[in-house]
C-alpha positions as CSV (number, residue, x, y, z in Angstrom):
1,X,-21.8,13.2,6.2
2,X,-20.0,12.5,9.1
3,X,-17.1,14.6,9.8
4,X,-15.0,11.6,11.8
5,X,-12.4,10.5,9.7
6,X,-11.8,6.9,7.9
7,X,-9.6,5.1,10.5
8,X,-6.9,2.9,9.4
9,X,-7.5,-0.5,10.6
10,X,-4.7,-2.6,11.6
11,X,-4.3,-4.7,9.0
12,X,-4.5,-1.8,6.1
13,X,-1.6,-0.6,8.4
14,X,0.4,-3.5,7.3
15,X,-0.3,-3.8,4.3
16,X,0.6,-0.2,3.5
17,X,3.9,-0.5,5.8
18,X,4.7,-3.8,3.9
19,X,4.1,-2.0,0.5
20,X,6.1,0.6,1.4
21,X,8.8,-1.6,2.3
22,X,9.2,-3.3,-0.7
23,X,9.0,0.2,-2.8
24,X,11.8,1.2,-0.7
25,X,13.9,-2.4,-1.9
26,X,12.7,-1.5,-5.1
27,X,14.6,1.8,-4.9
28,X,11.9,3.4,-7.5
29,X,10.5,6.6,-6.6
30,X,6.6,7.1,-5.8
31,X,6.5,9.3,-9.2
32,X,8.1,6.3,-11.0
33,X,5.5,3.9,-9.1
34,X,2.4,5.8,-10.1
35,X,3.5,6.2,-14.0
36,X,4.2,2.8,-13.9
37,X,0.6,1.9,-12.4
38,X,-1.2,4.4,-13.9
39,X,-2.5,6.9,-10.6
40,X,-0.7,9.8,-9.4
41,X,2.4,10.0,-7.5
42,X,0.2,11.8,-4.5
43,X,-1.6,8.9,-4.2
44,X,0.7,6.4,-3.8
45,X,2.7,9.0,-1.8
46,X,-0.5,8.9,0.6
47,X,-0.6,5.0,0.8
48,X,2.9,4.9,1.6
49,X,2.7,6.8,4.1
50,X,-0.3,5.5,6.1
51,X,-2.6,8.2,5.3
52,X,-6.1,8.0,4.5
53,X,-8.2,6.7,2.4
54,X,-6.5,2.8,2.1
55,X,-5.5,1.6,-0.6
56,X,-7.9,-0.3,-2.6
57,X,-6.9,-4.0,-3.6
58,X,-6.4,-2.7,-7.1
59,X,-4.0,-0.6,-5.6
60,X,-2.1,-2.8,-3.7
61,X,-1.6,-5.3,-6.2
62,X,-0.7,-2.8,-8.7
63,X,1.9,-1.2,-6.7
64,X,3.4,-4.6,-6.1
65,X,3.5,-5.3,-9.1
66,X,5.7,-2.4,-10.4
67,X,8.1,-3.8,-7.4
68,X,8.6,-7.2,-8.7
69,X,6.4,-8.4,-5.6
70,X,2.4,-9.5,-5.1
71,X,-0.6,-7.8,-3.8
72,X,-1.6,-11.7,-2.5
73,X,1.8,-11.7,-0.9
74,X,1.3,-8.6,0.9
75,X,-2.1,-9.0,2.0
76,X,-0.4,-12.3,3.4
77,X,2.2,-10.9,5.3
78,X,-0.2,-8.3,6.7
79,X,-2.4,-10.7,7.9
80,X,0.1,-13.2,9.5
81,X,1.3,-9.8,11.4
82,X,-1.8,-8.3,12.7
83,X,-3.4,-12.3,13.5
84,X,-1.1,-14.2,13.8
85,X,-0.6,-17.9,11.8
């Protein structure tokens, strides 16, 4: 095993800014999040705040979902961030 840890690449850095953002709209908690998507409040705690491991698509769309938003929206956004149009 390699003892370097998993970097965040830029555009997982988006998306888990961009999720984070809309949690914050949302004005639910991460324990509310998590119940409502079924994983723990630590790990959507650790998504939110750019920690590692990413969050998986599952994840992402999941947690978007409970916000009244889109994992494809997201991803979208990300990506028009980190590379442009």
């Amino acid at each position: 095993m390699s003892s370097r840890a998993k970097r965040l690449r830029p555009v997982d850095v988006a998306v888990q800014r961009l999720l984070g953002e809309a949690v914050a709209t949302s004005g639910l908690s991460h324990a509310a999040v998590g119940a409502a998507v079924g994983i723990s409040q630590n790990r959507v705690s650790t998504i939110l705040r750019l920690d590692t491991p990413p969050a998986t698509v599952g994840e992402v769309t999941a947690i978007a979902r409970a916000v009244g938003c889109t994992g494809t929206r997201i991803v979208a956004a990300a990506e028009k961030e980190v590379y442009g149009p």
